[in-house]
N, C-alpha and C positions, 0 to 999 in steps of 0.2 A: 383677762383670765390669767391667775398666775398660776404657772408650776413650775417643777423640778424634776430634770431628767436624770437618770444613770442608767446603769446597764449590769445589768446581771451574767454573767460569763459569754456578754458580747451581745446578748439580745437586752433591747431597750424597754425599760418603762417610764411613761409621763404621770408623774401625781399629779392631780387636778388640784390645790390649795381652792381655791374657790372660783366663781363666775362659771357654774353648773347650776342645768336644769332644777327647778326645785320637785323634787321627788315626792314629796308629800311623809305621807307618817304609813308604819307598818314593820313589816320584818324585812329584809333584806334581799328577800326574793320577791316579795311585792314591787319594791321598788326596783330591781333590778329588771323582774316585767315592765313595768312603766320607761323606763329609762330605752328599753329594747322598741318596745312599743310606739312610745308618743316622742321621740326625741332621737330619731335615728341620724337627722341630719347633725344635731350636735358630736355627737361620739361621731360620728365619719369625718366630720372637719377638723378636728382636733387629728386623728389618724393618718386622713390620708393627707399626698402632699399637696402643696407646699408647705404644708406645717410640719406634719408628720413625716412618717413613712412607711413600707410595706411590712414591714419589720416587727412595729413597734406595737407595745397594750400599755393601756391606757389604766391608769387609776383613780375612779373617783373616791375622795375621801367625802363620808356622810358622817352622820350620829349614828353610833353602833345602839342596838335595842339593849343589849347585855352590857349592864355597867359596868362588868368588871373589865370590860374591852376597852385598852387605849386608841383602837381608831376602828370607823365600819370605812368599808370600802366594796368598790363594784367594778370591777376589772373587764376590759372589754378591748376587740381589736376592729380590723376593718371588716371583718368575716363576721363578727356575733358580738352579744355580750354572754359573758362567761360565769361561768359558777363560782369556779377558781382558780388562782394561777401562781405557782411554785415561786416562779422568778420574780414575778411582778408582787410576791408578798417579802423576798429577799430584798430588793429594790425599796419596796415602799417603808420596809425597817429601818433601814439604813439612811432613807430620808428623811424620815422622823429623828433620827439621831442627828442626822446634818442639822435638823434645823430648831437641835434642844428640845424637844418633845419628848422625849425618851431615854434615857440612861443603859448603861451596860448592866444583862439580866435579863429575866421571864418575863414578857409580856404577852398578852393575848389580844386579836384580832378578830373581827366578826366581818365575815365574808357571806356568799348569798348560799354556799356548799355547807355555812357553819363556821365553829368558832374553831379557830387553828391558833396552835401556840408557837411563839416563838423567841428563842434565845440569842440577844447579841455580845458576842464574845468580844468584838472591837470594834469601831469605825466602821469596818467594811465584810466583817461575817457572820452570817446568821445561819442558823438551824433552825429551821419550818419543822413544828410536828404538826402534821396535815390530818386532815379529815378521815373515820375510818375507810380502808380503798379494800375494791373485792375484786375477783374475778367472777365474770356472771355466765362466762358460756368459753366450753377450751372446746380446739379443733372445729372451727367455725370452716366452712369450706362455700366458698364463694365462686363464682362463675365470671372470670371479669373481662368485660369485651377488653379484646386487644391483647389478654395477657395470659387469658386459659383459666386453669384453676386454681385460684391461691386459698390458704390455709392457714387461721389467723384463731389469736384468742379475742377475747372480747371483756375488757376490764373498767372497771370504776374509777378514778384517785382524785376527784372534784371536779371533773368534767369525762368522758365517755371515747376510749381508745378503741383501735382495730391494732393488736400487734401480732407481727409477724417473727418469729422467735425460730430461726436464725433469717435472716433477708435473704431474699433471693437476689440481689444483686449485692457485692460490696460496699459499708457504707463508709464513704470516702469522697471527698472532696470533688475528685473530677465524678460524681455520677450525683451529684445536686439535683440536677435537671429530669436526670431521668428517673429519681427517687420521688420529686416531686407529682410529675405525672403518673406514673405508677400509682402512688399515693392517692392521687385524687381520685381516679378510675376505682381504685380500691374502698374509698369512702362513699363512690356514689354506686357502687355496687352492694354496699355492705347496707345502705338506706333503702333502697330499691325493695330488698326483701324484710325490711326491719329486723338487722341485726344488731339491736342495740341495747339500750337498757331494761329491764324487765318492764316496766311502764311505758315503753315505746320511745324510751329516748335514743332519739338519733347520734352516730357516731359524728364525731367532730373533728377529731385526729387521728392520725395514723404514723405509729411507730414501728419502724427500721431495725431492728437491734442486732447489731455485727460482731466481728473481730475486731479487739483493739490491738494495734501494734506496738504502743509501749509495756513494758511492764509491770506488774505492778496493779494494773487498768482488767475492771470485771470484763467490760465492752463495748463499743461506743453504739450511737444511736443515730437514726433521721427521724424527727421527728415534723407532721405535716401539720398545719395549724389551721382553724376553718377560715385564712383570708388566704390560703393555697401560698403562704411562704413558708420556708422552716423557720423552727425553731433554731437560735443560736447558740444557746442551753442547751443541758442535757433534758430540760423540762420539768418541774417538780412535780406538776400532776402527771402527767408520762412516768416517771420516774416512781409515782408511788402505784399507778395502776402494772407498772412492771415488778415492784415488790410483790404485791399481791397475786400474781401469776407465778414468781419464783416462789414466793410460801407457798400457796394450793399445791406445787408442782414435790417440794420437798428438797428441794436446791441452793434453799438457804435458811439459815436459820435463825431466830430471835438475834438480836442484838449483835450478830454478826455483821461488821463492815464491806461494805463494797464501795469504788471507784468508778462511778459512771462518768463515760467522757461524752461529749457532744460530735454532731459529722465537723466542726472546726477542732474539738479537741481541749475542751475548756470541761471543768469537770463540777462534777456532785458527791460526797461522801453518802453514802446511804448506809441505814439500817432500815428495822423495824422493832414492833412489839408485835405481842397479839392483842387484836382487837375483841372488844366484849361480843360484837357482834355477829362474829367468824371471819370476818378478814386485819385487816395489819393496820398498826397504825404506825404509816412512815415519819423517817426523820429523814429531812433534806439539809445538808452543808452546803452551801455556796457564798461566794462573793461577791459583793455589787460595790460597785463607782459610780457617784454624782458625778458627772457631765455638763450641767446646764441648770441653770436657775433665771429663768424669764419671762415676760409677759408676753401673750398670743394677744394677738389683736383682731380685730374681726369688721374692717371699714365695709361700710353698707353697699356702696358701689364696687367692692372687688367683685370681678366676676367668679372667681372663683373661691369666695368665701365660704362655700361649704365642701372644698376639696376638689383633688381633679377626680373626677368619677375612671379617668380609663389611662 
């Protein structure tokens, strides 16, 4: 199996070039069920280590259904496979550019969330205009063992957020751990009662959103990802279902910029539009670095060829 690694403002993605499951024909969430479904041990060994890591989403490149898209792909980590994912579509630009497939310019994407556009300014930065993102429920107020009552919105931006809008603890480097935990206790409180998407989709992440202490900087972020690591990014779907809770709220406005930084500190320019369909359609800035270009091997007698489970 060959891929290509980099790293989107510190959190990594693997493009899968080929020696993936064959998915069959259909739309992108078809096969993205199937891939979820019948193929789980694939997507977990490629992730977890020794290959992978806790860290890291994975990208499979497919045949997009919409021609006008230069690549489909199915973004997945050790927690799930995903709708879509911010970083991991910065990353998968930029390696398309590594590897001549693409030039500097518009191109478009078909993901399983839909078809996202993106602009490469150089080598290493791209602008994601993401999927339309909403807010579907403000002042959500949850009961969460251990931690009392917390008070959360509830938004869309190609996968399903719990955000907490200002955190209750600092989000800042030494409280990783304890935003983590927080976090989860907060996801499986917010599932317990189905607060999630209007169709019953379950929340998947949960974002932190603080003070940032440079200037300059809107405000940085923790955000929780469903394999219970953070984010090292500020997240681009985080980042557009937080658009969509500052437009509903009136706090920001069309095409106005902002500076989201991550709990390490590595950033996203944001704007928006309005969307046709009442909520925003984000623009995410960020930058990704190639790291690695190599072959996975998969010997039949490793025992641990399909990852360490613990």
């Amino acid at each position: 199996m060959h891929v290509i690694d980099s790293h989107t403002g510190g959190e990594p993605t693997r493009v899968i070039l080929d020696g993936g499951p064959d998915l069959g024909t259909g739309s992108l969430t078809e096969r993205a069920h199937r891939l979820a479904t019948e193929h789980e041990d694939f997507y977990l060994s490629v992730m977890r280590e020794p290959r992978g890591q806790p860290a890291m989403v994975g990208a499979l490149l497919v045949e997009p259904v919409d021609p006008t898209c230069v690549a489909g792909v199915i973004y997945f980590d050790m927690g799930a496979v995903l709708g879509m994912c911010g970083h991991g579509t910065i990353g998968l630009t930029v390696t398309l550019a590594h590897l001549g497939r693409i030039t500097p310019g518009v191109h478009r994407i078909e993901t399983p969330a839909g078809v996202v556009e993106v602009e490469l300014s150089d080598a290493n930065t791209v602008t994601v205009r993401n999927v339309e993102s909403r807010r579907v429920r403000k002042h959500v107020t949850l009961d969460v063992p251990g931690y009392g009552m917390i008070t959360g919105d509830v938004a869309y931006g190609g996968n399903w957020f719990f955000i907490l809008d200002p955190s209750p603890l600092p989000v800042n480097i030494g409280n990783i751990r304890a935003l983590t935990d927080m976090g989860i206790a907060i996801r499986d409180a917010a599932n317990d009662i189905g607060a999630g998407g209007e169709n019953g989709e379950p929340i998947d992440h949960v974002i932190f959103q603080g003070e940032a202490p440079e200037k300059g900087v809107h405000s940085r972020n923790f955000v929780l990802c469903p394999d219970d690591t953070y984010d090292r990014s500020p997240c681009g779907t985080g980042s557009s279902a937080r658009l969509a809770c500052l437009a509903a709220d009136n706090r920001l406005a069309p095409s106005e910029e902002i500076v989201q930084h991550s709990v390490i500190g590595s950033p996203y320019t944001l704007s928006y539009q309005t969307g046709p369909n009442g909520g925003v359609i984000p623009s995410i800035t960020g930058q990704a670095f190639v790291t690695a270009q190599s072959t996975i091997l998969f010997e039949t007698e490793d025992p641990f060829k399909h990852g360490i489970a613990h």
